[in-house]
C-alpha positions as CSV (number, residue, x, y, z in Angstrom):
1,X,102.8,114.1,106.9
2,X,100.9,110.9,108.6
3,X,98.9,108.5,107.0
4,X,96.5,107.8,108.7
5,X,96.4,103.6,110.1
6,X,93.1,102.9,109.2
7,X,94.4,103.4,105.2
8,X,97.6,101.4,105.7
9,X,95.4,99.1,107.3
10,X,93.0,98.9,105.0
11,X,94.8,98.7,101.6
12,X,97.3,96.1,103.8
13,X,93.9,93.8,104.4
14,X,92.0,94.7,101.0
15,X,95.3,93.2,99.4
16,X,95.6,90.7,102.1
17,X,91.8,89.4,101.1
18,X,92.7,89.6,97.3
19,X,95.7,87.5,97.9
20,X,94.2,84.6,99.6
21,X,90.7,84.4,97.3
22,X,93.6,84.1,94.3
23,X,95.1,81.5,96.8
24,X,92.2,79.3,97.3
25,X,90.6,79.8,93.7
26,X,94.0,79.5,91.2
27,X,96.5,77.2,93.1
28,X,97.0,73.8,94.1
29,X,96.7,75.0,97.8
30,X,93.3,75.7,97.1
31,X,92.4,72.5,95.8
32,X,94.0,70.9,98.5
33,X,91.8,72.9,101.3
34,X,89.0,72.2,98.8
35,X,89.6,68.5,99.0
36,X,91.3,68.4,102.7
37,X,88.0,70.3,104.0
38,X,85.0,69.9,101.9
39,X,82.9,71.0,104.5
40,X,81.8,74.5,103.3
41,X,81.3,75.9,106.9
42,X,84.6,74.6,108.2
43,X,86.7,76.3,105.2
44,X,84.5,79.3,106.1
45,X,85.9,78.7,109.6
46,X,89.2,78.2,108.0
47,X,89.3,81.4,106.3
48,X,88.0,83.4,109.0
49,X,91.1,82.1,111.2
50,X,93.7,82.8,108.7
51,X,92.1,86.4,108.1
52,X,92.1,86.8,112.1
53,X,95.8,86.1,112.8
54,X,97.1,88.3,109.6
55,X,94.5,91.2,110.7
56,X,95.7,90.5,114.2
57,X,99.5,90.6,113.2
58,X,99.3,93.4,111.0
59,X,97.6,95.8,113.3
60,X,99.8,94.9,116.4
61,X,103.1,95.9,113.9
62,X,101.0,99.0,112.6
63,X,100.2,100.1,116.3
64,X,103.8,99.4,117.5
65,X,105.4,102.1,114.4
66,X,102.1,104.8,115.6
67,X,103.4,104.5,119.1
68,X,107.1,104.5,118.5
69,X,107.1,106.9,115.9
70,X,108.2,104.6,112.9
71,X,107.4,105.6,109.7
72,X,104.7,108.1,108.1
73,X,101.8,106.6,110.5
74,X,99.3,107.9,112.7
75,X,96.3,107.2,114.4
76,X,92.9,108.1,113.3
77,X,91.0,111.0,114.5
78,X,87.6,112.4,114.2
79,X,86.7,116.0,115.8
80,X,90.2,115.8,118.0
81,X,88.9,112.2,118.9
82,X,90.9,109.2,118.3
83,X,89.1,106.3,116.7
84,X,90.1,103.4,118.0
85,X,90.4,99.8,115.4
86,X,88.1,98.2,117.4
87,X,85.5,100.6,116.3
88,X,86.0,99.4,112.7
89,X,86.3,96.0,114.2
90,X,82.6,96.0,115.7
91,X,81.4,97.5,112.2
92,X,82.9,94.8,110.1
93,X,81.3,92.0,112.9
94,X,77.9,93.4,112.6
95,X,78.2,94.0,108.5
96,X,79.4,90.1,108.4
97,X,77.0,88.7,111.2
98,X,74.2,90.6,109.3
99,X,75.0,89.0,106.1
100,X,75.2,85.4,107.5
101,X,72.0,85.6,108.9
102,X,70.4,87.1,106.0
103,X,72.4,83.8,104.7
104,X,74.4,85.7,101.9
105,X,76.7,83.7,100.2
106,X,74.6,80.1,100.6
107,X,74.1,79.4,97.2
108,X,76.2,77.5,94.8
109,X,77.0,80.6,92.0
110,X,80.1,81.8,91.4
111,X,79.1,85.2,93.2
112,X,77.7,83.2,96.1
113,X,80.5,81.8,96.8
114,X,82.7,84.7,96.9
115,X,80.4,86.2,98.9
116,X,80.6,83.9,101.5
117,X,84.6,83.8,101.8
118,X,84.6,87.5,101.8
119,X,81.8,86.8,104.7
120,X,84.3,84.7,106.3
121,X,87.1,87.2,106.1
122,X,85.5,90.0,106.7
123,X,84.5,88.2,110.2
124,X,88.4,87.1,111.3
125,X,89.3,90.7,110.5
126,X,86.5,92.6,112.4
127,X,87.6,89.8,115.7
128,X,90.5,90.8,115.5
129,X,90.2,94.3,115.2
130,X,88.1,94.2,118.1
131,X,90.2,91.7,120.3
132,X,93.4,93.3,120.1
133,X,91.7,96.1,121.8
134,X,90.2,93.7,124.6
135,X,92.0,95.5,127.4
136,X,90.7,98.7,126.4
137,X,87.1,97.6,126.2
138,X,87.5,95.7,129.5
139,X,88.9,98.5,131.2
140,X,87.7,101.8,129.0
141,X,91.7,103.2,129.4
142,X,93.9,103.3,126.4
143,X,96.7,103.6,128.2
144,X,96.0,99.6,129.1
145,X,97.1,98.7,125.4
146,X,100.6,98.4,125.9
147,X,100.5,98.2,130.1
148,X,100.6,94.7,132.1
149,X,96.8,94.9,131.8
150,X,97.4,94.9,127.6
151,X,98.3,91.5,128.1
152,X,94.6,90.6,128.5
153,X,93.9,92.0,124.6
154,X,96.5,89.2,123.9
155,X,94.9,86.8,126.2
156,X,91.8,87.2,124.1
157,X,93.3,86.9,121.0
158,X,95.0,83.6,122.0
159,X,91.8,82.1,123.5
160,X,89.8,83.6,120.6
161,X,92.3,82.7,117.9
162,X,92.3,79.4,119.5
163,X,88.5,77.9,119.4
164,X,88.5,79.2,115.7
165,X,91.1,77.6,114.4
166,X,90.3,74.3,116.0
167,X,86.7,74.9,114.6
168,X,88.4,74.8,111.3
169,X,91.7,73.2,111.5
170,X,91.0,71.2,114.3
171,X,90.7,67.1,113.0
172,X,90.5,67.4,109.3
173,X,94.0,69.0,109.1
174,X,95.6,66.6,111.9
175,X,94.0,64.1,110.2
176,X,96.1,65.3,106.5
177,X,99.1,66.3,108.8
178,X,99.6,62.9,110.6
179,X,97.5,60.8,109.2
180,X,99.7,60.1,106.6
181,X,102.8,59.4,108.8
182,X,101.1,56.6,110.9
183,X,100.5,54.7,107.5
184,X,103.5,55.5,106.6
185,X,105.1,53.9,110.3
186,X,103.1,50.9,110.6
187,X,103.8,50.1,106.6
């Protein structure tokens, strides 16, 4: 019996989502991105490129045990087609691009607020469903994924991965991370 990816994938990133709104809404860490970026667009950022590395972990480790046959996995097929993730990928970008123009999750309510992290997720997962799949796209064979040309989808992520996180890491967490240390130094 397989199970099919797309489920592992999804109950992987549904519990992945619940797990870091309980992070950022019940801990100290929380507070501290609260207070360390008080920016609402830059934690928005922030959470969009923690979502996009785990999505982008998780699928490469679900993708490697399809492909060499570890565990109950498959890949998911329609009518003898295989769906690729990107597919899902390019679904969740337009859902979340749609609801940040219609500006869901602005407002200041409890519900708004969720709204706009799940926003925020929902956009670092659908990026990196669709990157990891960037050598496919770029050169419409799946047999790229895991060639020399595969490397590209990695490429992408990197580069991707990159500008996001130093949209919302960038000098707001330097500044907590060694900050700190130079007052401590010249002290």
């Amino acid at each position: 019996m397989h199970l099919h990816g797309s489920i592992i994938l999804l109950i992987f990133l549904g519990l992945a989502t619940v797990a870091i709104l309980l992070v950022l809404h019940l801990t100290k860490l929380g507070v501290l991105i609260h207070q360390q970026i008080p920016d609402r667009p830059q934690r928005r950022l922030f959470l969009a490129s923690v979502s996009f590395f785990v999505t982008f972990l998780a699928v490469r480790l679900l993708v490697m045990s399809i492909t060499h046959h570890v565990g109950p996995f498959g890949y998911v097929e329609m009518g003898g087609r295989h769906i690729h993730h990107l597919v899902w990928g390019i679904l969740l970008l337009l859902l979340s691009g749609y609801g940040t123009l219609a500006e869901w999750g602005t407002g200041d309510t409890p519900q708004s607020i969720l709204l706009s992290r799940l926003l925020s997720l929902g956009y670092g997962i659908g990026a990196a469903l669709t990157l990891d799949e960037f050598a496919l796209w770029l050169n419409l064979d799946a047999m790229a994924y895991w060639s020399r040309e595969g490397r590209e989808s990695i490429d992408a992520v990197v580069l991707f991965g990159a500008l996001l996180a130093m949209g919302a890491w960038g000098a707001p967490v330097f500044r907590m991370l060694f900050g700190g240390r130079k007052k401590a130094r010249s002290g």
